[in-house]
N, C-alpha and C positions, 0 to 999 in steps of 0.2 A: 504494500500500500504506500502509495506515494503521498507527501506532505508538504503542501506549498509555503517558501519562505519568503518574506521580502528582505531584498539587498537595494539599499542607501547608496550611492556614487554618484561621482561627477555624470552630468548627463554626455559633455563632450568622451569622457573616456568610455563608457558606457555603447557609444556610436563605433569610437573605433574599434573596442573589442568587439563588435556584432560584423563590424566590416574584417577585420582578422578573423573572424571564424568562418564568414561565407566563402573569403579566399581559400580557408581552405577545405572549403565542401561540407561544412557543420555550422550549427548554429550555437551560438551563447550558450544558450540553457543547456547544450551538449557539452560544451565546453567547461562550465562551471560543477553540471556534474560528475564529468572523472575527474575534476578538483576536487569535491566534496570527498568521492569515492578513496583517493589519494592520501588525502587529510586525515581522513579517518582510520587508516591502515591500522591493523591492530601492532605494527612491528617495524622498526627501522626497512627488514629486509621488505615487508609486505608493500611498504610506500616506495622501497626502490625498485621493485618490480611492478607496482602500477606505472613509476614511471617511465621505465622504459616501456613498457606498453602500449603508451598512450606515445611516444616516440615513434614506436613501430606503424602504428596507427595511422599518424601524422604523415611520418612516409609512406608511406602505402597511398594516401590521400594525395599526396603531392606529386608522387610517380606518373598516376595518371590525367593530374593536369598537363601536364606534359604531351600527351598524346592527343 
């Protein structure tokens, strides 16, 4: 079950990150939850394999902008 949060920012940076995610083929709220997901690691190693994952992800995404 998912559970809606409000987050407070600048509205200009708020524009850019929505423009950084479409570039790369996701949106914000996709963005912010493998943040969340990340964050919450239960383990040094857990958050550093979410983050290479979300690395992998990213390139994977970006590969085939390319084409």
């Amino acid at each position: 079950m998912q559970e809606d949060i409000t987050l407070s920012a600048d509205r200009a940076l708020i524009e850019k990150a929505r423009l950084r995610a479409r570039a790369c083929g996701t949106a914000l709220e996709d963005e912010l939850q493998r943040w969340l997901e990340s964050y919450a690691a239960e383990s040094e190693d857990d958050a550093a394999e979410a983050w290479f994952a979300q690395q992998r992800e990213t390139m994977e995404r970006l590969r085939y902008m390319d084409n």
